[in-house]
N, CA, C and O atoms as a GROMACS GRO file, in nm:
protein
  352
    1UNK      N    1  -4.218  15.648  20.802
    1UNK     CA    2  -4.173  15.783  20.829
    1UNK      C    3  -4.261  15.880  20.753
    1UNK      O    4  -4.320  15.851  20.649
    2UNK      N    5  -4.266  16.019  20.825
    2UNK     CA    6  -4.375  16.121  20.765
    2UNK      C    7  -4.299  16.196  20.617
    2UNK      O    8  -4.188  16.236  20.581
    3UNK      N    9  -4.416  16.185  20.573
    3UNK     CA   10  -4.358  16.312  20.450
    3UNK      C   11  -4.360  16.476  20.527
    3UNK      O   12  -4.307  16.576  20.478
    4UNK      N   13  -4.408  16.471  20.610
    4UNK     CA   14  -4.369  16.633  20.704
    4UNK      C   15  -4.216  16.649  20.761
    4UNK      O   16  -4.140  16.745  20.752
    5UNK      N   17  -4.195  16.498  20.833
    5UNK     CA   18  -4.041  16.494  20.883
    5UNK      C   19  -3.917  16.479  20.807
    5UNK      O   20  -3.800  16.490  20.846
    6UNK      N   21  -3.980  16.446  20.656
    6UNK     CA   22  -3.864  16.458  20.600
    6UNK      C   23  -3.846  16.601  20.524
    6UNK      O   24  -3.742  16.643  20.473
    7UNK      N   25  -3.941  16.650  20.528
    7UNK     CA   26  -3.968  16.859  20.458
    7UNK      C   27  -3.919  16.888  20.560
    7UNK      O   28  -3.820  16.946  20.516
    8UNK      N   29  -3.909  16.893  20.664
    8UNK     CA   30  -3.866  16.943  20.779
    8UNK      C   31  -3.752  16.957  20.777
    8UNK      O   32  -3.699  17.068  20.767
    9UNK      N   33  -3.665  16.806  20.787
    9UNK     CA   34  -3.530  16.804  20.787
    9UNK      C   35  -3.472  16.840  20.643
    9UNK      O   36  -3.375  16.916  20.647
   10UNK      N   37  -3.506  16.808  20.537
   10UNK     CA   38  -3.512  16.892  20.420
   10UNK      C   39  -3.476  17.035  20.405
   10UNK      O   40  -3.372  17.075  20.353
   11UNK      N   41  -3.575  17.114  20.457
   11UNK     CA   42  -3.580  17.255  20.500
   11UNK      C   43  -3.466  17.254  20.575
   11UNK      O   44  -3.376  17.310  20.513
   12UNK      N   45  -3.429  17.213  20.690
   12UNK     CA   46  -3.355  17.240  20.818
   12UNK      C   47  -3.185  17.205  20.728
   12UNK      O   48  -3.095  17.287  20.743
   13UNK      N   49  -3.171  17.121  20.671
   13UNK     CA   50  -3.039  17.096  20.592
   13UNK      C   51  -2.993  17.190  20.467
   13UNK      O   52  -2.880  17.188  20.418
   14UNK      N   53  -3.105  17.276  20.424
   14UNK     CA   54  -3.092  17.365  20.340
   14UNK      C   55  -3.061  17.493  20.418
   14UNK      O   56  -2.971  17.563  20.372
   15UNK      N   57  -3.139  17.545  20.559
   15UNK     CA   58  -3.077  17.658  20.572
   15UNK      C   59  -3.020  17.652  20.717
   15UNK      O   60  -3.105  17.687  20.798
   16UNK      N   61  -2.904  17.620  20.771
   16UNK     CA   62  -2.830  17.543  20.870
   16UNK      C   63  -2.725  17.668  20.933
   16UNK      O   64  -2.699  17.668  21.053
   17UNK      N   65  -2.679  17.754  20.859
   17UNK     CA   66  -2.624  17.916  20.889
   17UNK      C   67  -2.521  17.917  20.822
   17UNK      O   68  -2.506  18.034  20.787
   18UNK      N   69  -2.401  17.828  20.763
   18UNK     CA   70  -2.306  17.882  20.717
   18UNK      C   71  -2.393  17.790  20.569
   18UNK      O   72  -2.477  17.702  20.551
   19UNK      N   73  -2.289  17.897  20.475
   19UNK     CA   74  -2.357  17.873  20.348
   19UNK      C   75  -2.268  17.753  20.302
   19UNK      O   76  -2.332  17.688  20.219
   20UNK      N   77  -2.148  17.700  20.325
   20UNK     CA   78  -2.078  17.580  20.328
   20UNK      C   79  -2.161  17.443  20.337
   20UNK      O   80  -2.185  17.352  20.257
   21UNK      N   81  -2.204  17.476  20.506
   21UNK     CA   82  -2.324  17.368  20.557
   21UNK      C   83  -2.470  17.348  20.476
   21UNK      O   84  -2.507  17.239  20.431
   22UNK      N   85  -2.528  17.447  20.467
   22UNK     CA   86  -2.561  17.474  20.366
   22UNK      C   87  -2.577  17.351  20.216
   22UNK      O   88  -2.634  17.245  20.190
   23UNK      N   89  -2.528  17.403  20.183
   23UNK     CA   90  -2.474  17.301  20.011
   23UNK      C   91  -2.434  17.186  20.099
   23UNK      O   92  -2.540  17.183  20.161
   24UNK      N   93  -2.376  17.107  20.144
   24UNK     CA   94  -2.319  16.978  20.192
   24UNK      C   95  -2.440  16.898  20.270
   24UNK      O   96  -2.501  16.792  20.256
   25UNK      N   97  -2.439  17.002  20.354
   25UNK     CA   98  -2.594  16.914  20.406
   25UNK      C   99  -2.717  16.913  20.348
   25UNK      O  100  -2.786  16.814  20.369
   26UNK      N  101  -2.761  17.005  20.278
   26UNK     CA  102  -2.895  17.009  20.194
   26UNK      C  103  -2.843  16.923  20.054
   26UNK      O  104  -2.927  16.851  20.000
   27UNK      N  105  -2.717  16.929  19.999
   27UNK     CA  106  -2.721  16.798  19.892
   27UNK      C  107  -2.713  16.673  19.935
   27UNK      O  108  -2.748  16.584  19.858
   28UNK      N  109  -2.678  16.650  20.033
   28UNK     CA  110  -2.697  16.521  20.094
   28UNK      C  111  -2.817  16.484  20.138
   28UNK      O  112  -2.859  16.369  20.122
   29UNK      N  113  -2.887  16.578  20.197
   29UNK     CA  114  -3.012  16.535  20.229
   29UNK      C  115  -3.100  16.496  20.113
   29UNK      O  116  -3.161  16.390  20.124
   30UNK      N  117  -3.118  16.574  19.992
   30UNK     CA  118  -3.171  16.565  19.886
   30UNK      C  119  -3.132  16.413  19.836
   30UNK      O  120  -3.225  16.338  19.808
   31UNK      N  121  -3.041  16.380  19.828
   31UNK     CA  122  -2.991  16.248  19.801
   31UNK      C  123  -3.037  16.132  19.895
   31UNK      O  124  -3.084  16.026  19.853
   32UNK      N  125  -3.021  16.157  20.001
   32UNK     CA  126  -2.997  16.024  20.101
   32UNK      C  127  -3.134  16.016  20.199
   32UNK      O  128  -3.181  15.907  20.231
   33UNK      N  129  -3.194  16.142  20.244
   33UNK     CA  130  -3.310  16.138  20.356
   33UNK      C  131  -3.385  16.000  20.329
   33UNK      O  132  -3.354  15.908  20.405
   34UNK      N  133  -3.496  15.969  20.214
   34UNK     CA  134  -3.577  15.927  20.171
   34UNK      C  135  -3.497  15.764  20.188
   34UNK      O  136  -3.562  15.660  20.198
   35UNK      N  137  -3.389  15.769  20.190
   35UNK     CA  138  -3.336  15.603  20.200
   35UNK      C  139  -3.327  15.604  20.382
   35UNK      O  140  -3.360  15.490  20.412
   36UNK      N  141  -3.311  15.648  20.456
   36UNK     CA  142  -3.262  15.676  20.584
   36UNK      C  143  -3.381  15.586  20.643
   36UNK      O  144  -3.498  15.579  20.603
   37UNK      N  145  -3.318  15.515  20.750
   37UNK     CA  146  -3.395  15.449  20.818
   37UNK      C  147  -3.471  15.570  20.964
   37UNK      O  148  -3.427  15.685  20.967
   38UNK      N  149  -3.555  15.537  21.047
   38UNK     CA  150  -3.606  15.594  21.085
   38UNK      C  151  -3.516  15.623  21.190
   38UNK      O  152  -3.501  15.743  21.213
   39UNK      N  153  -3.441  15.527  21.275
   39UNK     CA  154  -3.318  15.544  21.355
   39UNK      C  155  -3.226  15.665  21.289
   39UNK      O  156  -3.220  15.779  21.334
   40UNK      N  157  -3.161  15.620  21.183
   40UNK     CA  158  -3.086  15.725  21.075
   40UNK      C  159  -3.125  15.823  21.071
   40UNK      O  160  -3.040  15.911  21.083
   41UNK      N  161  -3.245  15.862  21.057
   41UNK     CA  162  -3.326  16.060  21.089
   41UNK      C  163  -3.298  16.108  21.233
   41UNK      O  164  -3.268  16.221  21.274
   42UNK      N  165  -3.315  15.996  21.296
   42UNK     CA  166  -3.275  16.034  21.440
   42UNK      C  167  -3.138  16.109  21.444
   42UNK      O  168  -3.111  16.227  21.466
   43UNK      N  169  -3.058  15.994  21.411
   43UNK     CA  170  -2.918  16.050  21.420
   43UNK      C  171  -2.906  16.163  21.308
   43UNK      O  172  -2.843  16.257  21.356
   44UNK      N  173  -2.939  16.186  21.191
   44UNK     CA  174  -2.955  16.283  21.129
   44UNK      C  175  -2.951  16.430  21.227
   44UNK      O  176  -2.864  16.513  21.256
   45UNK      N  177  -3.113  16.410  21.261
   45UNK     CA  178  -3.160  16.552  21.314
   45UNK      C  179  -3.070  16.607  21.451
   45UNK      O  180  -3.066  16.725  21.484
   46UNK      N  181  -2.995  16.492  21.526
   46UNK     CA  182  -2.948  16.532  21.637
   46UNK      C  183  -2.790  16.557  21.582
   46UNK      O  184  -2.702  16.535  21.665
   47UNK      N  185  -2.750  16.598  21.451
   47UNK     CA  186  -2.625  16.644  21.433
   47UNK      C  187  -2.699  16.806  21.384
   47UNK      O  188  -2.646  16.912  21.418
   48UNK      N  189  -2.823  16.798  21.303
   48UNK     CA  190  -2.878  16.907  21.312
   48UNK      C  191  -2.846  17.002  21.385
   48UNK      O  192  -2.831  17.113  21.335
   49UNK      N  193  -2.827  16.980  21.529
   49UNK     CA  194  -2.866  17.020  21.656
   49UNK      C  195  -2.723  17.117  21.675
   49UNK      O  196  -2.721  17.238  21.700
   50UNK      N  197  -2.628  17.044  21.660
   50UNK     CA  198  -2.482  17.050  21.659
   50UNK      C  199  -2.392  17.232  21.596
   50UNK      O  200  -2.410  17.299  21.494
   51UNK      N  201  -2.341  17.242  21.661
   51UNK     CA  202  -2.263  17.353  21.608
   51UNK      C  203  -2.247  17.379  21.483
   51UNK      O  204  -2.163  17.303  21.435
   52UNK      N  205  -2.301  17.474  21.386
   52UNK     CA  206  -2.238  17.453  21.266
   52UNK      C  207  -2.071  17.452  21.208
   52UNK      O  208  -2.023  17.400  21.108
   53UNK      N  209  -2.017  17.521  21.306
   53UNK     CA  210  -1.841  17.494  21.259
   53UNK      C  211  -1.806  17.413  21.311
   53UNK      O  212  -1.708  17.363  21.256
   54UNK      N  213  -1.855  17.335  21.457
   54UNK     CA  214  -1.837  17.197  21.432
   54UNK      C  215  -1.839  17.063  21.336
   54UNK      O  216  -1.755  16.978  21.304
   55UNK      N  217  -1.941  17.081  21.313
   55UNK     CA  218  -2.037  16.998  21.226
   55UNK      C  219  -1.906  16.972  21.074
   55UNK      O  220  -1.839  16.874  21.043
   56UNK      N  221  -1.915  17.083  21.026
   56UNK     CA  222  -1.843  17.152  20.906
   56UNK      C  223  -1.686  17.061  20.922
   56UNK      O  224  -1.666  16.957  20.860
   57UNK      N  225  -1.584  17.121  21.017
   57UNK     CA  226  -1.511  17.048  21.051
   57UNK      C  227  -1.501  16.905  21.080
   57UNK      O  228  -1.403  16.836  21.053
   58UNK      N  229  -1.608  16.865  21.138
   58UNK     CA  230  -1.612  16.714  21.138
   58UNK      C  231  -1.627  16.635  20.974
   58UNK      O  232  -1.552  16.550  20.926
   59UNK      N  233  -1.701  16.674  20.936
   59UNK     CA  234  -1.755  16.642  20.796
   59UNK      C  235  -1.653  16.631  20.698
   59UNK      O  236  -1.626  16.529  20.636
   60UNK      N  237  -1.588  16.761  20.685
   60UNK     CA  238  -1.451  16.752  20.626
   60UNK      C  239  -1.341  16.736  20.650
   60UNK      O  240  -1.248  16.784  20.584
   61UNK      N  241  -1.327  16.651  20.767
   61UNK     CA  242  -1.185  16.593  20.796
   61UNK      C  243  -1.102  16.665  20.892
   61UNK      O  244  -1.020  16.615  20.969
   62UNK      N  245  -1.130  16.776  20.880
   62UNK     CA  246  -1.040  16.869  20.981
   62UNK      C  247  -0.990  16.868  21.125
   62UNK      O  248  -0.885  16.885  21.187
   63UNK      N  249  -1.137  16.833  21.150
   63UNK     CA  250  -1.127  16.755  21.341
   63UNK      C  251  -1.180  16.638  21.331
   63UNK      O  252  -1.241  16.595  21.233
   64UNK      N  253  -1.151  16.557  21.474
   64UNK     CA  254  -1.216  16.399  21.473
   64UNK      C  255  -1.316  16.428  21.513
   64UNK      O  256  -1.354  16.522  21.583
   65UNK      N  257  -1.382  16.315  21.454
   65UNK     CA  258  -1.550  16.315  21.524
   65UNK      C  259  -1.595  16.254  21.616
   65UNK      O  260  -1.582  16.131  21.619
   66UNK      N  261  -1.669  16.333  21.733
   66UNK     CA  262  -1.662  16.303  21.886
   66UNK      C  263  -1.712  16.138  21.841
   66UNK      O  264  -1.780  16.107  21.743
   67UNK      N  265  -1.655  16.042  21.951
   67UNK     CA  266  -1.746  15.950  21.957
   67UNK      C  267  -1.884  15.911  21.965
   67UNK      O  268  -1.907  15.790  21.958
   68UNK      N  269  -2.006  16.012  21.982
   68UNK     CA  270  -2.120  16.008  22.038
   68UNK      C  271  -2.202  16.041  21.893
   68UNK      O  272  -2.315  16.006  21.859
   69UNK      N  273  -2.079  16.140  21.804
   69UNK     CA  274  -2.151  16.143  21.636
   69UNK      C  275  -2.103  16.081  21.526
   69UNK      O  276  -2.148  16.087  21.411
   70UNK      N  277  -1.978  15.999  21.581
   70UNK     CA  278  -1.889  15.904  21.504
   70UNK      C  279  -2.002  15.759  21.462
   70UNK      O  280  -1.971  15.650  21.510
   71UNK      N  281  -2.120  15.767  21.378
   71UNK     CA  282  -2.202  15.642  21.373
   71UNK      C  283  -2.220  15.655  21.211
   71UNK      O  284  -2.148  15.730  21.145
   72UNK      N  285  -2.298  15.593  21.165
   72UNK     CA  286  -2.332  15.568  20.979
   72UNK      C  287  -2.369  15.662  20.942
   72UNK      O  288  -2.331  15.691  20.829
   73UNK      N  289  -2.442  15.742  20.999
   73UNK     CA  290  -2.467  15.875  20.898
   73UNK      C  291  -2.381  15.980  20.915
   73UNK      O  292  -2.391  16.067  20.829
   74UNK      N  293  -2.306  15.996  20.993
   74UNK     CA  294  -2.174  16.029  20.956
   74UNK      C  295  -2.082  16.010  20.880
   74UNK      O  296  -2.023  16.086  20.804
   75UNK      N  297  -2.065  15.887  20.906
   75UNK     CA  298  -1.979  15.798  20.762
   75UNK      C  299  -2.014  15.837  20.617
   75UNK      O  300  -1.934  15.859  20.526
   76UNK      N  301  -2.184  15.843  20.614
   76UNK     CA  302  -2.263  15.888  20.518
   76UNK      C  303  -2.240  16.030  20.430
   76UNK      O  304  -2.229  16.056  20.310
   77UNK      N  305  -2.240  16.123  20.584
   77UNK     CA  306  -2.220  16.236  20.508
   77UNK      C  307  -2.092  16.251  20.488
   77UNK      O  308  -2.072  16.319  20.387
   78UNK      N  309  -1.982  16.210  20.548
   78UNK     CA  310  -1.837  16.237  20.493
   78UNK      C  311  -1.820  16.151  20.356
   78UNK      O  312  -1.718  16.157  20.288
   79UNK      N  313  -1.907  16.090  20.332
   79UNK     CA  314  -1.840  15.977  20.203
   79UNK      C  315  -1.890  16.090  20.080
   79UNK      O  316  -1.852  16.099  19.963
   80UNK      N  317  -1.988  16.171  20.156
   80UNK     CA  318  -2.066  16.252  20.051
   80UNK      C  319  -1.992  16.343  20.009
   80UNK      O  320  -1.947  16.363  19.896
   81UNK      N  321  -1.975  16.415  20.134
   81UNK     CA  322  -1.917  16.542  20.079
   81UNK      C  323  -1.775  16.491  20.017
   81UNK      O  324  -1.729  16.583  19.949
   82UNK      N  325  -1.685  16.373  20.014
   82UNK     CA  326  -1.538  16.355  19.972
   82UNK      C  327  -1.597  16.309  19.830
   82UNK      O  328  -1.545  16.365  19.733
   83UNK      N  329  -1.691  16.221  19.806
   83UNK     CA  330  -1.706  16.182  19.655
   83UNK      C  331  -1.764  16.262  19.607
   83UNK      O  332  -1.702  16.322  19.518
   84UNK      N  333  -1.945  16.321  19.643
   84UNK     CA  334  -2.006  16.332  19.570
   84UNK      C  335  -2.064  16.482  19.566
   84UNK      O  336  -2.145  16.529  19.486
   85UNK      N  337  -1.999  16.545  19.674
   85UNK     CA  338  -2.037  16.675  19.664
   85UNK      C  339  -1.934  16.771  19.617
   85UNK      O  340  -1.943  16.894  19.614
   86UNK      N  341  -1.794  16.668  19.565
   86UNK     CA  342  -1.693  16.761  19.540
   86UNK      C  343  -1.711  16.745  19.368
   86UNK      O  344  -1.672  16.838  19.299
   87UNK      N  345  -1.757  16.653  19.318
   87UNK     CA  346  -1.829  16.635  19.165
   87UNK      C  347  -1.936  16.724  19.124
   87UNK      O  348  -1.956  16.720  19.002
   88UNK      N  349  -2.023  16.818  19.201
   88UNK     CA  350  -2.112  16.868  19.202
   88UNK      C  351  -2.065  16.994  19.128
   88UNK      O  352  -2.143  17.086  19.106
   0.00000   0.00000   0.00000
């Protein structure tokens, strides 16, 4: 995997529009990108893509997560934001 694609998504998880998303997804990314398999960026970047008050809601429990974004890096980022971004 490129060191451009991960500045990219880097960048892109830091400024996402709500400032919530924001912090949750750019600390996670900071943490986890660099382990992510190349499949895993995939699914990464295509939640990117995703509504941010969707996204937000899914992440934190609020709504279920469609089946189509219900996969490991999902799992990933909800384990994040419930353990490790609420320690932050």
């Amino acid at each position: 995997m490129s060191d451009t694609r991960l500045k990219r998504l880097l960048f892109r998880s830091h400024y996402m529009g709500s400032n919530e998303n924001d912090i949750l997804f750019g600390g996670f990314a900071e943490r986890s990108l660099a382990m992510l398999s190349p499949e895993q960026l995939d699914r990464f970047e295509r939640l990117l893509a995703e509504n941010d008050t969707d996204l937000f809601n899914w992440i934190t429990g609020k709504e279920p997560v469609p089946a189509q974004f219900d996969h490991d890096v999902m799992a990933m980022l909800r384990h994040f934001v419930q353990h490790e971004a609420a320690s932050r």
